[in-house]
C-alpha positions in Angstrom: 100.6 107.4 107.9 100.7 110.7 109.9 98.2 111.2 112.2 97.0 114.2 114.7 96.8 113.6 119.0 93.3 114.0 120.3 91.4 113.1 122.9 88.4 111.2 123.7 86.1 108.1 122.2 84.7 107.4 118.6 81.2 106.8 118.8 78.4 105.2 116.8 77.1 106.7 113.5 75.2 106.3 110.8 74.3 103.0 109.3 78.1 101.4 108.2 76.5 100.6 104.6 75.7 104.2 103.9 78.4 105.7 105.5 80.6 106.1 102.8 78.7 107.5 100.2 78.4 110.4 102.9 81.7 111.1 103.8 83.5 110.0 100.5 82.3 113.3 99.2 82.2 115.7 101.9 86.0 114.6 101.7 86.4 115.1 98.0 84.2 118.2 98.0 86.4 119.5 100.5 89.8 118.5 98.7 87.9 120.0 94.9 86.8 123.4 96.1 90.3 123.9 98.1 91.2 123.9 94.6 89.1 126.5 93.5 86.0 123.7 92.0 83.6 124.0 94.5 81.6 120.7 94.8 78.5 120.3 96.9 78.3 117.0 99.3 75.9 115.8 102.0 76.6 117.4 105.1 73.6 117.3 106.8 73.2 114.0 109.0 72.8 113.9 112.5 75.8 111.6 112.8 78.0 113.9 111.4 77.6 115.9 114.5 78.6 113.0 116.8 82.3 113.0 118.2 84.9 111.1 115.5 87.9 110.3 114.6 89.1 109.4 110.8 91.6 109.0 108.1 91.3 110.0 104.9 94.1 108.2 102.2 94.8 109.3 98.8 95.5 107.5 96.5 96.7 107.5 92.9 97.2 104.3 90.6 97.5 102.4 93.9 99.9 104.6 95.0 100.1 106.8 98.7 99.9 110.3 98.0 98.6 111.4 101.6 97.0 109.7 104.5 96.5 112.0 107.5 94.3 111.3 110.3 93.2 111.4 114.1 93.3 108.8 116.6 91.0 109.3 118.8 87.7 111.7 118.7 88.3 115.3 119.4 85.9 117.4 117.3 82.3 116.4 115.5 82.8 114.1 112.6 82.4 116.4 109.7 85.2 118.6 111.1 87.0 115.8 111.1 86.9 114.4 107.6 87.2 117.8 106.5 90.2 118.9 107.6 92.0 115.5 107.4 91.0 115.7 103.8 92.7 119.0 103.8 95.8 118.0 105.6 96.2 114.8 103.4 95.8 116.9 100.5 98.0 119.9 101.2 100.4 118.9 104.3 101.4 115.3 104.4 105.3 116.3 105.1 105.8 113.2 102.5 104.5 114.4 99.7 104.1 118.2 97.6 100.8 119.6 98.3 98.3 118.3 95.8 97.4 120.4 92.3 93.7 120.7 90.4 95.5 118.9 87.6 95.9 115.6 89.6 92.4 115.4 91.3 90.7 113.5 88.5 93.4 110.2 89.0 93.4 110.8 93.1 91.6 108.2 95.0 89.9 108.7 98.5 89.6 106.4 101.2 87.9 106.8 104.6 88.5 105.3 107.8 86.3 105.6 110.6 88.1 104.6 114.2 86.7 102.8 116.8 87.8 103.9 120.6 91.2 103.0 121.4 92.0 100.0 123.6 95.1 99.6 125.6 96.9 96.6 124.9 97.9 94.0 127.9 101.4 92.4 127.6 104.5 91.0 129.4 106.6 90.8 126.6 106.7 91.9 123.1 106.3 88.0 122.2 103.1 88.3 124.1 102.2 91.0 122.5 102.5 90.3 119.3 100.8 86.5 119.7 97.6 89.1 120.6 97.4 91.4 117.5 94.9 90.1 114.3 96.6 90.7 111.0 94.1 92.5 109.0 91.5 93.4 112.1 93.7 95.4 114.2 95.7 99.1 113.8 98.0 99.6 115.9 99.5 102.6 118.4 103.1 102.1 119.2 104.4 104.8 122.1 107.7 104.8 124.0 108.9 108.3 125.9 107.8 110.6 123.0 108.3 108.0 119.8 105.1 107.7 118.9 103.5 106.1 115.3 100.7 104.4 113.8 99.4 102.0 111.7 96.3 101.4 110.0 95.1 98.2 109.4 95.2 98.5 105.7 99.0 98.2 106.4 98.5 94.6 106.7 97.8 94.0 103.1 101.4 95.2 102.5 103.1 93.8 105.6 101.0 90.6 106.5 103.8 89.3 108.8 103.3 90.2 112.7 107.2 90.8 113.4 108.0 92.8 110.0 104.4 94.9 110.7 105.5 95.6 114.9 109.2 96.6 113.2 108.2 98.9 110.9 105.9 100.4 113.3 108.6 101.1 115.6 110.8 102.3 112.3 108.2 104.7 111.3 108.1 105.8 115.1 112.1 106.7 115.0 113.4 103.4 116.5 115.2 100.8 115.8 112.9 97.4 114.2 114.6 95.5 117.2 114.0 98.1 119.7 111.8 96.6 122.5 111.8 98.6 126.4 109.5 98.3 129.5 108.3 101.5 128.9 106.4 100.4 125.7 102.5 101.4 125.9 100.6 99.8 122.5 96.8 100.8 121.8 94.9 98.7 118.9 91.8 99.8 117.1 89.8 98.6 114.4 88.1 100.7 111.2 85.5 101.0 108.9 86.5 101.8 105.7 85.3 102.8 102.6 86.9 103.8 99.0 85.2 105.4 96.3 85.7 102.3 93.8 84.0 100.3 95.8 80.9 102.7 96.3 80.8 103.3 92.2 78.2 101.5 90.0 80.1 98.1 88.0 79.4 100.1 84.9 80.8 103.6 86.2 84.1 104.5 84.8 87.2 104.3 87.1 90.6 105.5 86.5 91.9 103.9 89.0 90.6 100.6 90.1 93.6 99.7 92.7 93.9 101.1 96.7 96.2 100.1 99.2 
């Protein structure tokens, strides 16, 4: 997942339960009217104007077709999920930028980042004996490698070893690479997907996320 530097701490918002059926669609109401169908959202909440950092991940049948986020708080909230919708939309390098045609299959997922905390280790052994598959995301940084993983990623790579390797991978190292020079920060998330925020008996296309 490609993600922006900042600077800074996530703080609190809003109550976690009713989170998400704020910012799921001030992110799709950003994404729709980018495509020329404006949609309206909720953008008034006080939390909104608090300090935060997110990702926002598309999806489409279960498949990525744009993640882009920031790591740590930088800018209020709502600027935040906004223009990472944007950027996931339009400029994940991975993937062409997203048409009107496709919006009605895309998925949207938000994550809301906690503060980083800078990980303590003597090894990468010790290191990895710290992280919790499925809790933690992970910053990997050596010189100016740098890469990320959210902890979503654990679904699809549950082992610590293989999740650390393709961490580095993704960073532009080898999976065996290991130096002194190795900094990791781990974070957790709240996250929330618009299938799991729809009625039972609303209609989904697409009832699978990674």
């Amino acid at each position: 997942m490609t993600h922006s530097h900042s600077k800074g701490h996530t703080k609190g918002h809003g109550a976690p339960a009713t989170q998400g059926h704020t910012l799921l669609p001030i992110a799709r109401a950003t994404i729709s009217t980018a495509l020329g169908r404006p949609l309206e959202a909720p953008e008034q909440a006080l939390w909104l104007q608090e300090s935060g950092a997110c990702f926002v991940t598309l999806t489409q049948r279960g498949q990525l077709r744009g993640c882009i986020g920031t790591l740590e708080a930088r800018r209020s909230l709502l600027a935040d999920v906004k223009a990472n919708a944007l950027a996931a939309a339009f400029a994940d390098p991975r993937f062409s930028p997203l048409v009107a045609a496709e919006l009605e299959h895309t998925e949207i997922e938000v994550s809301l980042l906690s503060a980083m905390q800078a990980m303590q280790f003597e090894s990468e052994a010790h290191a990895l004996a710290q992280l919790q598959p499925g809790v933690d995301g992970v910053v990997f940084e050596f010189a100016h490698y740098r890469s990320t993983f959210l902890p979503q990623v654990w679904e699809q790579l549950p082992s610590v070893p293989e999740f650390m390797a393709h961490l580095k991978h993704k960073a532009g190292l080898p999976p065996g690479f290991w130096a002194t020079g190795v900094r990791l920060q781990r974070y957790s998330v709240s996250k929330w997907k618009e299938t799991d925020l729809r009625p039972a008996t609303a209609k989904a296309p697409n009832q699978e996320n990674l």
